[in-house]
Gaussian input, Z-matrix of N, CA and C with variables (Angstrom, degrees):
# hf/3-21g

backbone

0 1
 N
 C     1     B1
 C     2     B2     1     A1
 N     3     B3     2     A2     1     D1
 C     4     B4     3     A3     2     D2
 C     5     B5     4     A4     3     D3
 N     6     B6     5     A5     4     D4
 C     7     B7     6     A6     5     D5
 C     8     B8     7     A7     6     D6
 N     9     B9     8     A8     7     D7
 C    10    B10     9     A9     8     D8
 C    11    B11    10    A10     9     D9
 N    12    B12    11    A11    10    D10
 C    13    B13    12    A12    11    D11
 C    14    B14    13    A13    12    D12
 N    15    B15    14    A14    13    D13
 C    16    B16    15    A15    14    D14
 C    17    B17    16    A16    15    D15
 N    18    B18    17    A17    16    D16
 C    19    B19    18    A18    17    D17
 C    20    B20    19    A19    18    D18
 N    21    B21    20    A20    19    D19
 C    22    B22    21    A21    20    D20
 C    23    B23    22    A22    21    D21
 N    24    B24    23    A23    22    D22
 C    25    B25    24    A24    23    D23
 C    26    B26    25    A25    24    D24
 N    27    B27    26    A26    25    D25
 C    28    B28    27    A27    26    D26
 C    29    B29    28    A28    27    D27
 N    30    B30    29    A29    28    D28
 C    31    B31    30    A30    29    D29
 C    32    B32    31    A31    30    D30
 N    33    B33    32    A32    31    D31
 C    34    B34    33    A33    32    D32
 C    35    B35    34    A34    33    D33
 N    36    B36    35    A35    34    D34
 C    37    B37    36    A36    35    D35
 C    38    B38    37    A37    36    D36
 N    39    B39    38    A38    37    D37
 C    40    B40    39    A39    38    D38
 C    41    B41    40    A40    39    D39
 N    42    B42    41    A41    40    D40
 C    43    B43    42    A42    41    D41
 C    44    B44    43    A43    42    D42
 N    45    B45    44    A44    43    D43
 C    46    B46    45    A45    44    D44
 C    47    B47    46    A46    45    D45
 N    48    B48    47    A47    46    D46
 C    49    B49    48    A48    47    D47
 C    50    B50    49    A49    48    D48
 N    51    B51    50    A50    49    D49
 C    52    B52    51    A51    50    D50
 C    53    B53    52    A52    51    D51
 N    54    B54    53    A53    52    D52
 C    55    B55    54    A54    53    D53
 C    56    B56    55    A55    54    D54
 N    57    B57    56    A56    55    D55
 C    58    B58    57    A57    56    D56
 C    59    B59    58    A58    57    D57
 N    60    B60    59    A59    58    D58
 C    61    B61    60    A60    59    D59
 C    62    B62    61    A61    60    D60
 N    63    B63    62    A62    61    D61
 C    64    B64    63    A63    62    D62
 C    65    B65    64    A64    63    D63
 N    66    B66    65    A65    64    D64
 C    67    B67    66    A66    65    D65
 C    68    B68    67    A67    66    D66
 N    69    B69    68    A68    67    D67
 C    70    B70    69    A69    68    D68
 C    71    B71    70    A70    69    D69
 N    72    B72    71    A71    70    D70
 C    73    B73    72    A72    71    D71
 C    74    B74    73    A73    72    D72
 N    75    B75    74    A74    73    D73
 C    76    B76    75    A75    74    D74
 C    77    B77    76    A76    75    D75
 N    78    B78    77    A77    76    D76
 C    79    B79    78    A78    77    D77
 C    80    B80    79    A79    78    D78
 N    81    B81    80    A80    79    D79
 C    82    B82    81    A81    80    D80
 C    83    B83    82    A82    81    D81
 N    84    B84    83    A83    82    D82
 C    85    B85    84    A84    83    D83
 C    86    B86    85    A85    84    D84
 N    87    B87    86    A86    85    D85
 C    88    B88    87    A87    86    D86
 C    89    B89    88    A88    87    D87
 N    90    B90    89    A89    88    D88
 C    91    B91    90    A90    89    D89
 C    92    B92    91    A91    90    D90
 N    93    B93    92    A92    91    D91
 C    94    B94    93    A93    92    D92
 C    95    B95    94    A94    93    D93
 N    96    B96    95    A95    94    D94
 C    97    B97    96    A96    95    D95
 C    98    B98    97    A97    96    D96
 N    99    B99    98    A98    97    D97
 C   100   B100    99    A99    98    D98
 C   101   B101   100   A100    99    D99
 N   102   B102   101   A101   100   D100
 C   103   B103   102   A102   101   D101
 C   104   B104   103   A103   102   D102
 N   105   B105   104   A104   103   D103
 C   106   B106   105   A105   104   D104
 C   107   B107   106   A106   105   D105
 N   108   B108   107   A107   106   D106
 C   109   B109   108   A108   107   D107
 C   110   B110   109   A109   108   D108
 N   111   B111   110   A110   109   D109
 C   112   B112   111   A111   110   D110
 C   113   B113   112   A112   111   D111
 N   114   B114   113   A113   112   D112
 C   115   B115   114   A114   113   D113
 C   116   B116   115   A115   114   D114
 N   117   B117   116   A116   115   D115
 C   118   B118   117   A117   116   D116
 C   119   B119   118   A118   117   D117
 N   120   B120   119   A119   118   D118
 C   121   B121   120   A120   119   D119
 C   122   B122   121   A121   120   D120
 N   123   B123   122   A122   121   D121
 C   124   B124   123   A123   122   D122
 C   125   B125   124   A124   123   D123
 N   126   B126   125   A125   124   D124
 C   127   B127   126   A126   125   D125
 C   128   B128   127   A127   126   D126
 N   129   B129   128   A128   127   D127
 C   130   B130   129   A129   128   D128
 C   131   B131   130   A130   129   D129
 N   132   B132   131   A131   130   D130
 C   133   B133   132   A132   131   D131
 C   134   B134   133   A133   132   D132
 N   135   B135   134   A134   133   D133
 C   136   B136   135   A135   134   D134
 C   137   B137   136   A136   135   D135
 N   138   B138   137   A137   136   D136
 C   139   B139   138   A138   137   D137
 C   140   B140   139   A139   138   D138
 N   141   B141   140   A140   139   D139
 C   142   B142   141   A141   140   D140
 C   143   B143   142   A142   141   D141
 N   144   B144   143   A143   142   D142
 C   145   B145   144   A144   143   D143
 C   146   B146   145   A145   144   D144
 N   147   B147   146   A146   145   D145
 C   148   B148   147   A147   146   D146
 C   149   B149   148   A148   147   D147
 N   150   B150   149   A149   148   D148
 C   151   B151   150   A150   149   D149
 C   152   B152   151   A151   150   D150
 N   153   B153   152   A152   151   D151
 C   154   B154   153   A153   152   D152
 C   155   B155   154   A154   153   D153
 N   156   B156   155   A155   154   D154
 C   157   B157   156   A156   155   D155
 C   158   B158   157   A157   156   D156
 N   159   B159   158   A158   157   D157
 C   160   B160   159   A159   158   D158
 C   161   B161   160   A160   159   D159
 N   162   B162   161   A161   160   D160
 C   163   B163   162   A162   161   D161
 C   164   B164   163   A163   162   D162
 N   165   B165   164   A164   163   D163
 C   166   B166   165   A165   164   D164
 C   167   B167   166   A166   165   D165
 N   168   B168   167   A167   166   D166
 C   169   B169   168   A168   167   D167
 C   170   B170   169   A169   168   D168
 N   171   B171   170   A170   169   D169
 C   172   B172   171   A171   170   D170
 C   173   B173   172   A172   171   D171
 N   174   B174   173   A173   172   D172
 C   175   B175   174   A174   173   D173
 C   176   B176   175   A175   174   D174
 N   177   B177   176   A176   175   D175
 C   178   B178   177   A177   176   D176
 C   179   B179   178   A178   177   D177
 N   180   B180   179   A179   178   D178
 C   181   B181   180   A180   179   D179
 C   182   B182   181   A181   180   D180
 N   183   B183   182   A182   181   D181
 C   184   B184   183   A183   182   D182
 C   185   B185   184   A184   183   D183
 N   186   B186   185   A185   184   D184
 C   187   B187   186   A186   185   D185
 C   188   B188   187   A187   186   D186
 N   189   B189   188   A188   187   D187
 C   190   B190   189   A189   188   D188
 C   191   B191   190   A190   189   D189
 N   192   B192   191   A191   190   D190
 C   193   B193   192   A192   191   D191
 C   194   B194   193   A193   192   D192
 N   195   B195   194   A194   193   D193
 C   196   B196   195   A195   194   D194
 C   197   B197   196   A196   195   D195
 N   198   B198   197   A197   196   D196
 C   199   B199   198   A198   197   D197
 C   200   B200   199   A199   198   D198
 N   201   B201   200   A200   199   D199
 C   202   B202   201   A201   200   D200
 C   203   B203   202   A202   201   D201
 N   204   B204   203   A203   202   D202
 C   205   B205   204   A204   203   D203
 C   206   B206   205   A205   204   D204
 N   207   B207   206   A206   205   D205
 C   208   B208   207   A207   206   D206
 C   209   B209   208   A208   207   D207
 N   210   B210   209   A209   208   D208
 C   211   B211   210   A210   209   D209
 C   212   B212   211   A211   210   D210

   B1=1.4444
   B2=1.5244
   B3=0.9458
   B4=1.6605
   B5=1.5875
   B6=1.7190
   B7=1.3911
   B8=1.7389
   B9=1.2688
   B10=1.7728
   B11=1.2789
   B12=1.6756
   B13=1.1457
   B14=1.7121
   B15=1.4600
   B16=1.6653
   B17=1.3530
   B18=1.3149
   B19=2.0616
   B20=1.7130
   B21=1.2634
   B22=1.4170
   B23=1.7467
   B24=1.4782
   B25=1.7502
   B26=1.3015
   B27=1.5528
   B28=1.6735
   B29=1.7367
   B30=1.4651
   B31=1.2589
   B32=1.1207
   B33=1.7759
   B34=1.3526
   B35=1.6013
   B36=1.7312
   B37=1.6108
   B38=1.6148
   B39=1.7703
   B40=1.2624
   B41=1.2650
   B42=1.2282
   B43=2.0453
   B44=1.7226
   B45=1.2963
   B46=1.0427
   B47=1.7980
   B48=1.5825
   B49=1.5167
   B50=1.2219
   B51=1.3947
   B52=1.6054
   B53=1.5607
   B54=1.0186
   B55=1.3605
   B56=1.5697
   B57=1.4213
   B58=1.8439
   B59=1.5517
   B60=1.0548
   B61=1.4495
   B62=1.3992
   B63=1.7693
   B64=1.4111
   B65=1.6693
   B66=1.6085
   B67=1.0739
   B68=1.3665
   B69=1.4543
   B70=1.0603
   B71=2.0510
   B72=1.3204
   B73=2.1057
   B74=2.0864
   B75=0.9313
   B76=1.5438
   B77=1.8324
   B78=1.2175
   B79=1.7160
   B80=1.4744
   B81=1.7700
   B82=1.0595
   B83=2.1235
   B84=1.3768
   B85=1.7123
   B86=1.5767
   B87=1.2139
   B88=1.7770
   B89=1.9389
   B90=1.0597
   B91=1.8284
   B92=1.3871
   B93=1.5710
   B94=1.7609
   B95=1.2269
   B96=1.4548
   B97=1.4371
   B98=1.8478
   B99=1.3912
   B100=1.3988
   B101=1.3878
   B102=1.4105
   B103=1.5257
   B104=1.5071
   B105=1.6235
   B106=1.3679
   B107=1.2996
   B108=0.8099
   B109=1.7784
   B110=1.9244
   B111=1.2616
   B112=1.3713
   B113=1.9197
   B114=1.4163
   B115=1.1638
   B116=1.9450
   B117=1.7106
   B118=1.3230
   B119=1.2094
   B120=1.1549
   B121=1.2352
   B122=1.7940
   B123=1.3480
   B124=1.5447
   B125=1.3631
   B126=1.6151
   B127=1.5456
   B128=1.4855
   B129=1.3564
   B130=1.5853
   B131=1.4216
   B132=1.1224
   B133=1.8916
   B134=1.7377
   B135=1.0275
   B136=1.8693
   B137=1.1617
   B138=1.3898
   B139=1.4339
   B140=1.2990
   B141=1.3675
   B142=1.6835
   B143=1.7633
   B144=1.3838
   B145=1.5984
   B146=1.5312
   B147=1.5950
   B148=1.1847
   B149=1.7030
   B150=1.4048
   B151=1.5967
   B152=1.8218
   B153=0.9292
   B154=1.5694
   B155=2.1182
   B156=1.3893
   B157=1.2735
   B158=1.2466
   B159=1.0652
   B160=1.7701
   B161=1.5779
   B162=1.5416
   B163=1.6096
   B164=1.5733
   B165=1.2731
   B166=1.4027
   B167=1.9308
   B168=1.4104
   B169=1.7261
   B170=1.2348
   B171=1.5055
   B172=1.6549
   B173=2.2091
   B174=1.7925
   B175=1.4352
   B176=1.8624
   B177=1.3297
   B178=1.2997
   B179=1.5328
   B180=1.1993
   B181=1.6706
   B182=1.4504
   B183=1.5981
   B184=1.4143
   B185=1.4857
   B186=1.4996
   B187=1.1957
   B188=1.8302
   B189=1.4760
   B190=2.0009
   B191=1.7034
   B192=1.4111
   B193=1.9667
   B194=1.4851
   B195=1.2017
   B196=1.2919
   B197=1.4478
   B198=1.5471
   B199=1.4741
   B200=1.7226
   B201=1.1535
   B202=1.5809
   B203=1.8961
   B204=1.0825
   B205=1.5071
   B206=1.4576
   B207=0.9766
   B208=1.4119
   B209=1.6010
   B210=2.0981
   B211=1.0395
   B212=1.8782
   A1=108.37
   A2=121.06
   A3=140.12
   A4=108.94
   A5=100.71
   A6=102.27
   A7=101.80
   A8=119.80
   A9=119.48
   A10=74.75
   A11=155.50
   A12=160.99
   A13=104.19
   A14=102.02
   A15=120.28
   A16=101.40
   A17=116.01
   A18=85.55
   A19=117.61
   A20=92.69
   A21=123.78
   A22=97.87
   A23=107.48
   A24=99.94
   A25=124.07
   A26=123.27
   A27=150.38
   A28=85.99
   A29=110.35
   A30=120.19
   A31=101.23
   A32=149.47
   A33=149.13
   A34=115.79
   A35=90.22
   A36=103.31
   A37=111.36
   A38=116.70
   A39=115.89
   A40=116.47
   A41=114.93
   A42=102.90
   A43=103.68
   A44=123.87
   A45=120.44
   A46=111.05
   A47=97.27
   A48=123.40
   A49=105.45
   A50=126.33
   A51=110.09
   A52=128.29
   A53=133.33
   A54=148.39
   A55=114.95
   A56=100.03
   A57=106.93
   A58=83.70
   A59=135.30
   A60=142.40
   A61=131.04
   A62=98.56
   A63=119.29
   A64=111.28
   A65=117.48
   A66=124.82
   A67=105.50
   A68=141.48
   A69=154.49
   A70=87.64
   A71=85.58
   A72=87.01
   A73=81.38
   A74=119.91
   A75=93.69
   A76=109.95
   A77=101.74
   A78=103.57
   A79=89.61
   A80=118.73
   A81=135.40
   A82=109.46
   A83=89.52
   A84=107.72
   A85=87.92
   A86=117.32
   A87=133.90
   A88=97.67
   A89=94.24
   A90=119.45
   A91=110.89
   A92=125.91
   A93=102.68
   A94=116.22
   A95=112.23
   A96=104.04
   A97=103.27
   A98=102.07
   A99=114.52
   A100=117.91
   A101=90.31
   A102=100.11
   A103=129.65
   A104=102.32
   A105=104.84
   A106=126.20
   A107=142.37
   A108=159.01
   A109=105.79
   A110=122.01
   A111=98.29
   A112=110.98
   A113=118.91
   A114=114.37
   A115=101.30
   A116=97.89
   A117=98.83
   A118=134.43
   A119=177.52
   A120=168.33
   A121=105.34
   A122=121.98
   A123=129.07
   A124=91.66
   A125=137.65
   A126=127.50
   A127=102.78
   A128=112.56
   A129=133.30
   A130=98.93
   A131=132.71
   A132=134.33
   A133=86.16
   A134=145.01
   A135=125.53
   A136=101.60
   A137=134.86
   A138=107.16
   A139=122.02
   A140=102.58
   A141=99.29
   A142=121.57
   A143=120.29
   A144=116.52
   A145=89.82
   A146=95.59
   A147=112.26
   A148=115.75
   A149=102.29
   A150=94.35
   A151=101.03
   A152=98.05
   A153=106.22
   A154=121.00
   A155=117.73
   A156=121.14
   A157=98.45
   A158=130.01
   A159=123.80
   A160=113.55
   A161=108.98
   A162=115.01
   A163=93.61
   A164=125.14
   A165=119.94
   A166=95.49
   A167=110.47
   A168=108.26
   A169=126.50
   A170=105.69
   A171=142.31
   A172=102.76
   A173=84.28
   A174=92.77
   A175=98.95
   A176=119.27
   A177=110.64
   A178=142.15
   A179=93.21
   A180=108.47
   A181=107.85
   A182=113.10
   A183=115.31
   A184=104.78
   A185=126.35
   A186=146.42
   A187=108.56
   A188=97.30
   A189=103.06
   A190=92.54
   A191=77.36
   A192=90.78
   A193=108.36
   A194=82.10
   A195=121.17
   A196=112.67
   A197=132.17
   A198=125.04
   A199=97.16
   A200=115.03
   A201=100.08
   A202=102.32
   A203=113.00
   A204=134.79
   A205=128.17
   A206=119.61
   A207=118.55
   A208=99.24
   A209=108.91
   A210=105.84
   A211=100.30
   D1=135.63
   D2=163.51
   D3=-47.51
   D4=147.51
   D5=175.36
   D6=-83.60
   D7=4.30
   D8=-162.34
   D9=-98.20
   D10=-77.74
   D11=172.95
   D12=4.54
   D13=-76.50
   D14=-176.40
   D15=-71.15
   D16=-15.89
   D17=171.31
   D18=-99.34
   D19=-15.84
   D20=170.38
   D21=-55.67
   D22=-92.72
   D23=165.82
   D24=-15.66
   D25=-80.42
   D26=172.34
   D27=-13.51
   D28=-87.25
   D29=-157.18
   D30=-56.27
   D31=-61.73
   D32=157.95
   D33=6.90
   D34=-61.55
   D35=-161.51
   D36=-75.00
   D37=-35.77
   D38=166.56
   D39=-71.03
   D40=-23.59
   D41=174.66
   D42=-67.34
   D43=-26.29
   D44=-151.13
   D45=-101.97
   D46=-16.36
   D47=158.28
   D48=-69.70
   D49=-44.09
   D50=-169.02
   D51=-25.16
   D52=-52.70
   D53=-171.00
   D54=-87.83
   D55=23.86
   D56=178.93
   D57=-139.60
   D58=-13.80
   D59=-175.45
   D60=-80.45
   D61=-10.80
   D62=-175.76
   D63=-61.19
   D64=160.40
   D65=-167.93
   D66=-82.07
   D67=149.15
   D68=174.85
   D69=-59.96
   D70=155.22
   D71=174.54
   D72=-134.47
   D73=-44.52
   D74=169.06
   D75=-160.59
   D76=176.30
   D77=-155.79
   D78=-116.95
   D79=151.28
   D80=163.49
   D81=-54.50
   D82=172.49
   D83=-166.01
   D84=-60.22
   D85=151.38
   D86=169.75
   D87=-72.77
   D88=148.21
   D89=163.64
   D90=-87.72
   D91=1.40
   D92=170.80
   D93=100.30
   D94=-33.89
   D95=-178.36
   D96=-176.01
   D97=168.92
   D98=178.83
   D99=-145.99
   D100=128.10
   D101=174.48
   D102=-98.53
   D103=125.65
   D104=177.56
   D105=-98.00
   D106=-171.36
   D107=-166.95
   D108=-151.44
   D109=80.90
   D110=175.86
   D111=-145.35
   D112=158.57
   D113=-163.11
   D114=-74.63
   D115=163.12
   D116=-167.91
   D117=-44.95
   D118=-162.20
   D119=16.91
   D120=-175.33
   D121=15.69
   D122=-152.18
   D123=-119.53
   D124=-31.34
   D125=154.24
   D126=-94.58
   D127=137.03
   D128=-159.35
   D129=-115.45
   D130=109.02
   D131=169.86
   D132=-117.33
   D133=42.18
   D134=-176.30
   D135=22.22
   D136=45.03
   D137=135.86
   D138=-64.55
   D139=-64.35
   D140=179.04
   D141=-72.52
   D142=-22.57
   D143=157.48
   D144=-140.58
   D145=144.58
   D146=173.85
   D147=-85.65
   D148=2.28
   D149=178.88
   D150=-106.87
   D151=2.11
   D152=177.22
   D153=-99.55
   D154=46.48
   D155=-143.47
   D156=-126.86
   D157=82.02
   D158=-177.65
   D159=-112.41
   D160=-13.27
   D161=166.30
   D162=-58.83
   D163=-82.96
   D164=-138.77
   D165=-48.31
   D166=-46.88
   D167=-172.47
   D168=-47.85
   D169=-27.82
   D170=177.64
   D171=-55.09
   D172=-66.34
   D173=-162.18
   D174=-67.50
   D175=-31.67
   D176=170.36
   D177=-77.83
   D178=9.82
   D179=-178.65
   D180=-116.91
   D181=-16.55
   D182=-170.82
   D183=-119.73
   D184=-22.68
   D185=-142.29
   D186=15.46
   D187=54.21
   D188=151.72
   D189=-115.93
   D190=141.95
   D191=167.19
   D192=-114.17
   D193=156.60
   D194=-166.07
   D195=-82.20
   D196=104.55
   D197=-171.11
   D198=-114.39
   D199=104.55
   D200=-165.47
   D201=-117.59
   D202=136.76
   D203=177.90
   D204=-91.96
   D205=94.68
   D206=-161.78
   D207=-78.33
   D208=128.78
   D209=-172.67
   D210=-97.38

């Protein structure tokens, strides 16, 4: 098969996606919180420096908390 074939398809299938592609206009109610998975020192609560703390600012501006899992 031709590479003109497969771009031929490619392009087909995104014209034909267009109309599933539309932008969200608004999102259902939040669950409270989110859970992450991330390596050590890369989610910041100041435990280990207190000038390094952007969870707690996070959970108070959004009120979701933050349940984070150190991988």
């Amino acid at each position: 098969m031709s590479h003109r074939f497969f771009t031929t398809v490619a392009v087909s299938a995104l014209v034909a996606a267009q109309p599933l592609l539309a932008q969200v206009a608004e999102i259902g109610a939040g669950e409270g919180q989110v859970d992450i998975v991330a390596w050590a020192g890369y989610i910041e609560r100041g435990e280990t420096d207190p000038a390094f703390d952007w969870v707690t600012k996070f959970e108070e501006a959004t009120g979701c908390m933050v349940n984070v899992k150190t991988a």
